[in-house]
C-alpha positions as CSV (number, residue, x, y, z in Angstrom):
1,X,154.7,67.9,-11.9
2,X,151.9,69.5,-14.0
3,X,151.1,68.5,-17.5
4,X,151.9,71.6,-19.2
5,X,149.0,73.8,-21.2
6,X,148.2,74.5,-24.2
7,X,150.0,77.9,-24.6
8,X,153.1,76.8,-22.8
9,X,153.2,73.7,-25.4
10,X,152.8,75.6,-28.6
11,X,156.0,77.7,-26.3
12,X,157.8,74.8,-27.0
13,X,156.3,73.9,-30.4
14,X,158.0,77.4,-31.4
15,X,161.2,76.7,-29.9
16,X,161.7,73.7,-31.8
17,X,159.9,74.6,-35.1
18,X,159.5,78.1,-36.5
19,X,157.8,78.2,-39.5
20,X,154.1,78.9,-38.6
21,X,153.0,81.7,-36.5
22,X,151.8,81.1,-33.1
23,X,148.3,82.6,-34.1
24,X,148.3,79.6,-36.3
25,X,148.2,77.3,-33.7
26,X,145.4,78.8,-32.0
27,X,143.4,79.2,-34.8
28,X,143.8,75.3,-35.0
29,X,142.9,74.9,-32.0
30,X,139.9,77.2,-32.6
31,X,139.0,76.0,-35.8
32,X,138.9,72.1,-34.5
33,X,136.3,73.0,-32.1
34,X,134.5,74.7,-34.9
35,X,134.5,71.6,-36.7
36,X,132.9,69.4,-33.8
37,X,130.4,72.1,-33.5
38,X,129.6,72.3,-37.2
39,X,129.2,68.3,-37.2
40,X,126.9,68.7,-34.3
41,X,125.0,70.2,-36.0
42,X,124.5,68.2,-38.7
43,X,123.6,65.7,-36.9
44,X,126.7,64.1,-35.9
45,X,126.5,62.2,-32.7
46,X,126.8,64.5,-28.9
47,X,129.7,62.6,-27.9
48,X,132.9,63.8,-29.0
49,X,134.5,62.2,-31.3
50,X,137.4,61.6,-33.3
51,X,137.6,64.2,-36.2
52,X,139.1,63.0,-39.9
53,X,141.8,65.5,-41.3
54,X,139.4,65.9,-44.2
55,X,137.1,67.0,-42.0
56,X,139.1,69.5,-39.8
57,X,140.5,71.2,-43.3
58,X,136.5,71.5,-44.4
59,X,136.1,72.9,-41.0
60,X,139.1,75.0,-40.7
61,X,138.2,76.2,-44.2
62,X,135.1,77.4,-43.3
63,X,135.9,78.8,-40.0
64,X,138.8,80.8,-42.0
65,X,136.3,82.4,-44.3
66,X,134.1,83.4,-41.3
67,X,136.6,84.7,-39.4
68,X,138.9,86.7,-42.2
69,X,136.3,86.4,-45.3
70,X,138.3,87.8,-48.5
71,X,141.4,88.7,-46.0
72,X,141.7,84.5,-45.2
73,X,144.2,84.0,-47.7
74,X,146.4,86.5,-46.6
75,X,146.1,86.2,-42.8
76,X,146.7,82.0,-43.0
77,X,150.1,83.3,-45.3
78,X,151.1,85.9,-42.8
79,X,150.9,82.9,-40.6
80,X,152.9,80.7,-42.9
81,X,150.1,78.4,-43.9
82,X,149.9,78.3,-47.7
83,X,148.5,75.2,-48.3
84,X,146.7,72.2,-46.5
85,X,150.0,70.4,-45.8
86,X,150.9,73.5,-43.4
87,X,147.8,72.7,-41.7
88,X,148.9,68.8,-41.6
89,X,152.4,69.9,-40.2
90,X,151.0,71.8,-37.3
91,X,148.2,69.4,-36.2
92,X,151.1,66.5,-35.9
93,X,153.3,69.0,-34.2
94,X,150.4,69.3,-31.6
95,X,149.9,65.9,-31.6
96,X,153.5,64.6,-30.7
97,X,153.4,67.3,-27.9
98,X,150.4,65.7,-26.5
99,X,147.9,68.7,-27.1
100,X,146.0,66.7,-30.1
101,X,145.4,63.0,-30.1
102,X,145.1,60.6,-33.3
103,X,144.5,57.3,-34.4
104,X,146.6,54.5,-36.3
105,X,144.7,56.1,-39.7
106,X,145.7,59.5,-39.1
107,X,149.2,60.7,-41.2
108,X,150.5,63.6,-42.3
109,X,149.1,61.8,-46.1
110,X,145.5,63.2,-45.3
111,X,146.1,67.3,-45.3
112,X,148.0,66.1,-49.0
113,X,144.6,66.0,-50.7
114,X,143.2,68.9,-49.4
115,X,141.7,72.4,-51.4
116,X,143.4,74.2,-53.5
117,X,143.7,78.2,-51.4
118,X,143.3,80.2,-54.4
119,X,140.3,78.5,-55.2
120,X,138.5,77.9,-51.7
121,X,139.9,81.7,-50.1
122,X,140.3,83.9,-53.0
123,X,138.0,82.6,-55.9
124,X,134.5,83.5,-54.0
125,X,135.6,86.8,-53.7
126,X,136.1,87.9,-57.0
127,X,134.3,89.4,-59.5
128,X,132.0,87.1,-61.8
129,X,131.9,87.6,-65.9
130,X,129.3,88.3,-67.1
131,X,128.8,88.1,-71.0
132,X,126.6,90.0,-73.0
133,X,126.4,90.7,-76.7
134,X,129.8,89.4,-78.4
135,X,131.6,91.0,-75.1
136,X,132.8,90.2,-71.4
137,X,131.8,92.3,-68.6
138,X,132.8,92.1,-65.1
139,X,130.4,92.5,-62.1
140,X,130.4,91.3,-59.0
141,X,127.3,89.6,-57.4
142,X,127.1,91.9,-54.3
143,X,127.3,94.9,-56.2
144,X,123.9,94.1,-58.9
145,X,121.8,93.3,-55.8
146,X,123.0,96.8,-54.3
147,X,122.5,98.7,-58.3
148,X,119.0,96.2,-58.2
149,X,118.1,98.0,-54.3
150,X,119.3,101.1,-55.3
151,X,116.9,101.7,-57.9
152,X,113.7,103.5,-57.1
153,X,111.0,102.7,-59.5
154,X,111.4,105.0,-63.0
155,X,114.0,107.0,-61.5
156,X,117.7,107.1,-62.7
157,X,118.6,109.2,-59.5
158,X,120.8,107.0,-56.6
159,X,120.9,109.4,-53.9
160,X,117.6,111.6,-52.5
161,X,120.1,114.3,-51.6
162,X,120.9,117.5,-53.6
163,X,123.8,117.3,-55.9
């Protein structure tokens, strides 16, 4: 009999468990080989290797924002996964279905101390303050480098067209 794959194990992940999405799964799966990649090239080692779960959240947090940017938040909750824990849960549901392996270290414990979502998904997407002269204004860093661009020297004018 054939070991079953990976889609037809997260099948029977669902069956069993329903609280995270299957995209969820796969963006595991995804994001863990974003991690080894991103540790390759930091000069990790070529062989594979055994990946920390402080590691695979860093790397699944940054492989969230380049997938989803300022939608990550919102995508991980449509998925059910509103805090590192979720991500603990789902890698130890792939790993007593065989699909993930682990070592005697590895526990649930280590997605506990993870990143706060608001702060790592929502946070670099929002406007900064900016205060000037006794009073707060918001602005957003992308938008003064556009105004900044924008700008043609001594002229007030945005557009070239005819208004």
């Amino acid at each position: 009999m054939q070991k079953p794959g990976f889609f037809e194990s997260v099948d029977e992940i669902l069956s069993k468990d329903g609280r995270y999405d299957r995209d969820a799964y796969y963006f595991v799966r995804e994001g863990l080989d974003y991690t080894l990649k991103m540790l390759k090239k930091n000069g990790e080692r070529q062989t594979p290797r055994h990946v920390s779960g402080q590691e695979l959240l860093e790397g699944l947090r940054r492989y969230a924002l380049h997938q989803f940017g300022p939608m990550a938040k919102t995508v991980l909750a449509y998925w059910g996964v509103r805090q590192c824990d979720d991500f603990g849960e789902i890698v130890f549901n792939m790993v007593e279905k065989g699909i993930l392996g682990k070592t005697e270290q590895d526990s649930r414990e280590d997605f506990k101390s993870g990143y706060d979502f608001d702060e790592v998904f929502v946070k670099p997407y929002q406007p900064l303050a900016r205060h000037t002269g006794g009073r707060c204004v918001s602005t957003h860093a992308s938008s003064e480098r556009f105004r900044d661009k924008t700008r043609s020297a001594g002229s007030e004018k945005l557009s070239s067209g005819s208004n």
